[in-house]
N, C-alpha and C positions, 0 to 999 in steps of 0.2 A: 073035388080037389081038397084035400087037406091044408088046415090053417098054415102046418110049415109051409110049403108048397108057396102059400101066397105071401108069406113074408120074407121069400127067398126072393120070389118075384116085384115086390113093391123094392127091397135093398138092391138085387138088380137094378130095377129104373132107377134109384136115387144117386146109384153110383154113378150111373149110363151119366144121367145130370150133372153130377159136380163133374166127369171127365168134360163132359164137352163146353161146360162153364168155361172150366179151366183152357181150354182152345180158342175160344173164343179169343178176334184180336179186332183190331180198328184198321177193316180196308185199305187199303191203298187211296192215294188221291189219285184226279187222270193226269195229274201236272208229277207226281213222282213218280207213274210208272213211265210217262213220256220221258224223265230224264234219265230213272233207269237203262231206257231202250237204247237213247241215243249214244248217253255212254258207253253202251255193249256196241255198238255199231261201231263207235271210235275205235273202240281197244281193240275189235275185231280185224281192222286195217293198219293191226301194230304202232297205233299214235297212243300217247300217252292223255291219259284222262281219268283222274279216278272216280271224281264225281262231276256231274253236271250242276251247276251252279244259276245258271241261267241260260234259258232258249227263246229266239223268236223265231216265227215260221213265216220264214219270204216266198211263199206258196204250197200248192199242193206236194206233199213229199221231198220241201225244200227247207230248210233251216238254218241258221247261225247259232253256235254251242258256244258258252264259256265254260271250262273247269276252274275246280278248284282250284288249281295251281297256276290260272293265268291265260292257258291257250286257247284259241279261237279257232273252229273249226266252222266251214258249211258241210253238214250232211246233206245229201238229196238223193233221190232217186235217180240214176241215170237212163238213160236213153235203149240202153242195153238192158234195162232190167235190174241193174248191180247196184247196191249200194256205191255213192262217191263220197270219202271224205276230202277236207282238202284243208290245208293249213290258212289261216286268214291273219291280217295285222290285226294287232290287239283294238287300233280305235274301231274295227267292225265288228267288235263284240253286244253282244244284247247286252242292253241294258236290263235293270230289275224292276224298272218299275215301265208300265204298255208306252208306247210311243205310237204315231201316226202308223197307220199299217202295219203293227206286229202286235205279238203276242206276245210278252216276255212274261216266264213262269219262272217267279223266285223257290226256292225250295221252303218248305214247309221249317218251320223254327228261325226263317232268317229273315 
């Protein structure tokens, strides 16, 4: 192989390197992709929710949502298979910080 040959190939990798430097970002946590989700599940049943602000999980595939803006949702799995959302009063919102039997996950910054 020829010298050019090999300093085509080391400026190759060096680039390959700062590209994928450059990509490199900081994962996800499991608490922002679970409010990710649930707020895709809200919006998905035409309720309003832009973000998830707080969740606790009152069982398996069962939940209480607060958004940003206030509303209180239980998501769960239903009986059927289907996702259920359902509107709830605001005093059955999660709180932010854990309580007796939940899990309440503040978002990341707050």
């Amino acid at each position: 192989m020829s010298r050019g040959g090999r300093g085509s190939v080391a400026a190759g990798l060096c680039l390959a390197c700062v590209a994928l430097a450059a990509c490199e970002s900081t994962p996800l946590t499991h608490g922002a992709i679970v409010r990710s989700q649930l707020a895709q599940a809200v919006q998905a049943q035409s309720r309003r929710c832009d973000d998830v602000v707080a969740y606790a999980g009152d069982g398996l595939l069962d939940y209480r949502v607060k958004c940003e803006a206030g509303q209180v949702y239980r998501v769960r799995m239903g009986a059927n298979g289907r996702i259920d959302v359902t509107a709830l009063d605001a005093s059955r919102a999660p709180e932010l910080e854990p309580g007796a039997g939940q899990t309440a996950v503040p978002p990341a910054g707050r």
